[in-house]
C-alpha positions as a printed Julia matrix, in Angstrom:
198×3 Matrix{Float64}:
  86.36  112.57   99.83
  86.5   115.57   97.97
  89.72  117.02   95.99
  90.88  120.86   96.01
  94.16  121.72   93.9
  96.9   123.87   95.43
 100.38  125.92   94.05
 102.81  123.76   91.64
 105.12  122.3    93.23
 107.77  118.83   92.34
 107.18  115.71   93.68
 110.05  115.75   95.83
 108.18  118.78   97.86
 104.98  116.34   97.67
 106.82  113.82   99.17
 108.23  116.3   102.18
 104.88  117.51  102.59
 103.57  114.38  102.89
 105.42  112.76  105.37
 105.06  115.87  107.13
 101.34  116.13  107.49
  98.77  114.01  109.24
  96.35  114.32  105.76
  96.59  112.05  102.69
  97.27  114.5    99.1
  97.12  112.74   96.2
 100.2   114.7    93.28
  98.94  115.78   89.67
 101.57  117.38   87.6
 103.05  119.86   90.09
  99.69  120.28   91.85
  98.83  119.01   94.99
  94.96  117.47   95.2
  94.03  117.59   99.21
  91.74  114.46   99.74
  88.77  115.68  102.67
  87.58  113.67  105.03
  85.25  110.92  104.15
  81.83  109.86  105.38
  81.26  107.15  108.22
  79.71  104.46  105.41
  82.8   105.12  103.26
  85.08  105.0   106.13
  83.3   101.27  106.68
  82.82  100.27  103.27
  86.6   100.82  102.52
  87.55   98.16  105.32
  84.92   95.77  104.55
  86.34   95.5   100.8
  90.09   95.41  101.94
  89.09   92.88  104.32
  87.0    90.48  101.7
  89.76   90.96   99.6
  92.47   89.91  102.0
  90.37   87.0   103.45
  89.14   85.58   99.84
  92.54   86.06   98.42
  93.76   83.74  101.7
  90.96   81.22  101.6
  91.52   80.8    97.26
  95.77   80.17   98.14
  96.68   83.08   96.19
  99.81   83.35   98.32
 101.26   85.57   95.38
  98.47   88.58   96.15
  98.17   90.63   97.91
  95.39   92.91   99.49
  96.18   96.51  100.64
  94.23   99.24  101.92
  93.79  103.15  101.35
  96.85  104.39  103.06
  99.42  102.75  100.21
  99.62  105.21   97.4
 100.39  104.35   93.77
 102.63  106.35   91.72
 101.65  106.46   87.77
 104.95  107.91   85.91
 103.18  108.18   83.09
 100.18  110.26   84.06
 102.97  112.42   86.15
 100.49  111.68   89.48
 100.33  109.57   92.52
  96.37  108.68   93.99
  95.52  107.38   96.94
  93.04  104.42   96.1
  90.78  103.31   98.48
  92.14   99.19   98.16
  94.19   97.27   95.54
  95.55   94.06   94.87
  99.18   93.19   93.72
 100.12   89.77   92.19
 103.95   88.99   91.59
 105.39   90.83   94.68
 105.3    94.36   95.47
 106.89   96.97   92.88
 107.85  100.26   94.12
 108.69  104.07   92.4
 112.23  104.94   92.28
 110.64  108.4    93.11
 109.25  107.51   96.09
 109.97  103.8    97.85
 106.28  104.33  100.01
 104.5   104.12   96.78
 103.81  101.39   94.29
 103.32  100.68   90.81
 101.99   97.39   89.81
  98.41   97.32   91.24
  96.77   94.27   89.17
  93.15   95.59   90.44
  92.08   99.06   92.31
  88.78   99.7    94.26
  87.24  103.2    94.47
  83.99  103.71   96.83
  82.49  106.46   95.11
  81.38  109.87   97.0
  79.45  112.97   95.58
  82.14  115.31   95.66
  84.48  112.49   93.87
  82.32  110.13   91.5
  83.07  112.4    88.57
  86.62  112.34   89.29
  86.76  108.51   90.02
  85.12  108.25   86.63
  87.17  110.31   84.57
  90.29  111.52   85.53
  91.4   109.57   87.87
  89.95  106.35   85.82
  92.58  107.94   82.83
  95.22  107.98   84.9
  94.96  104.54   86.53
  94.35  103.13   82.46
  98.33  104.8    82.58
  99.05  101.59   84.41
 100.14   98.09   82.35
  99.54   96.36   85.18
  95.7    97.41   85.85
  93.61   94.49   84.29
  90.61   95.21   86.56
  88.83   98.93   87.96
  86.08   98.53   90.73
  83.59  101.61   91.84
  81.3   100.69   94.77
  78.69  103.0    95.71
  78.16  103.98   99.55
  74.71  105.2    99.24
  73.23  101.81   97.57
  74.12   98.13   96.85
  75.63   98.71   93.56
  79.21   97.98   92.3
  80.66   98.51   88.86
  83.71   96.75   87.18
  85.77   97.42   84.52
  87.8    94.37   83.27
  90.81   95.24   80.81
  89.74   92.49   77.47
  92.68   94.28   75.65
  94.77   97.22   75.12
  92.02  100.24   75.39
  89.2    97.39   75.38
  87.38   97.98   79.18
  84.38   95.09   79.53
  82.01   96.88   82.11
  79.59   94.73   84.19
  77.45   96.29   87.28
  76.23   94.06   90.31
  72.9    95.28   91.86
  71.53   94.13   95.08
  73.14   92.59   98.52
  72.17   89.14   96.51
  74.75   89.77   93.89
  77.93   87.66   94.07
  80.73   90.0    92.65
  82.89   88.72   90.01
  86.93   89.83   89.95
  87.92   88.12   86.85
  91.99   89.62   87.25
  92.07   87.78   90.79
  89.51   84.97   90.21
  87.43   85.66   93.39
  83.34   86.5    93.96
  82.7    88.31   97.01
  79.39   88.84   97.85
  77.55   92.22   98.21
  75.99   91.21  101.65
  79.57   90.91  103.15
  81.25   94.51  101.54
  78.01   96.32  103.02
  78.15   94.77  106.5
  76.87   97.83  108.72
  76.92   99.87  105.97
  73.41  102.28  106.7
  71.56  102.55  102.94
  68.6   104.93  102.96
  65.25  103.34  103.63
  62.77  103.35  100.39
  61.0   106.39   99.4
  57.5   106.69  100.38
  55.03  107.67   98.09
């Protein structure tokens, strides 16, 4: 999905706007970021990790997490923004913003399936602002145009251990939930390119 910034505005008018529109916007300090549609293997790979996640957090008896998908947004009050990510996980019951009750603030880990119009923002910025959150021990990237998915496990303050799983054989390891989920399941019907011929 790509991102385009429009006029200033509060949140309060994001929050109108929003429930007034059939199209997700994430909020950046007075600016509204329009999300674009998304491609048919992110569209897939987005419900195949929601639904691993929801069906390994079940099977392990984690009865305190829970799985959600990419229409809950998270507010960040300290990076003055609420995203859209594409899943999370919240341990300890649901907290929500006293801005805005629809949106939540204690993610434990947040899943991004990375596009070409919004890898560099899923790196950077939007990486910075989810860092805003104490709760966020654990930051996943999963690409859509290859096996490959990326981790970033919080060891400490502003200590990130990064670890990248390459390969439909790869188990993937979520250390802040304690579950693997293999690579084979998250890319069910997920269509790779074939290998380049010479």
């Amino acid at each position: 999905m790509g991102v385009k910034k429009a006029a200033q505005i509060s949140i309060e008018q994001y929050l109108e706007h929003e429930y007034n529109t059939p199209l997700k916007h994430e909020y950046e300090k007075g600016a509204i970021l329009t999300m674009t549609g998304g491609s048919i293997n992110h569209g897939i790979l987005c419900g195949n990790v929601y639904s691993e996640l929801r069906a390994g957090l079940t099977l392990a008896g984690e009865e305190g997490c829970s799985a959600l998908g990419s229409e809950i947004r998270i507010h960040i009050e300290e990076a003055d923004a609420i995203v859209y990510p594409d899943a999370m996980v919240i341990c300890g019951g649901i907290e929500t913003s006293a801005d805005d009750q629809e949106a939540v603030t204690n993610p434990r880990l947040v899943v991004e399936v990375l596009s070409d119009s919004t890898e560099s923002y899923d790196r950077g910025d939007k990486f910075h602002k989810y860092r805003q959150l104490d709760t966020l021990e654990e930051y996943v990237l999963v690409a859509q145009d290859k096996p490959v998915v990326e981790t970033y496990y919080r060891k400490e303050a502003n200590v990130w251990e990064i670890a990248r799983f390459v390969g439909k054989a790869q188990q993937l390891q979520l250390k802040s939930i304690g579950l693997t989920l293999a690579l084979e399941a998250l890319y069910t019907d997920v269509q790779l390119p074939g290998p380049k011929s010479e």
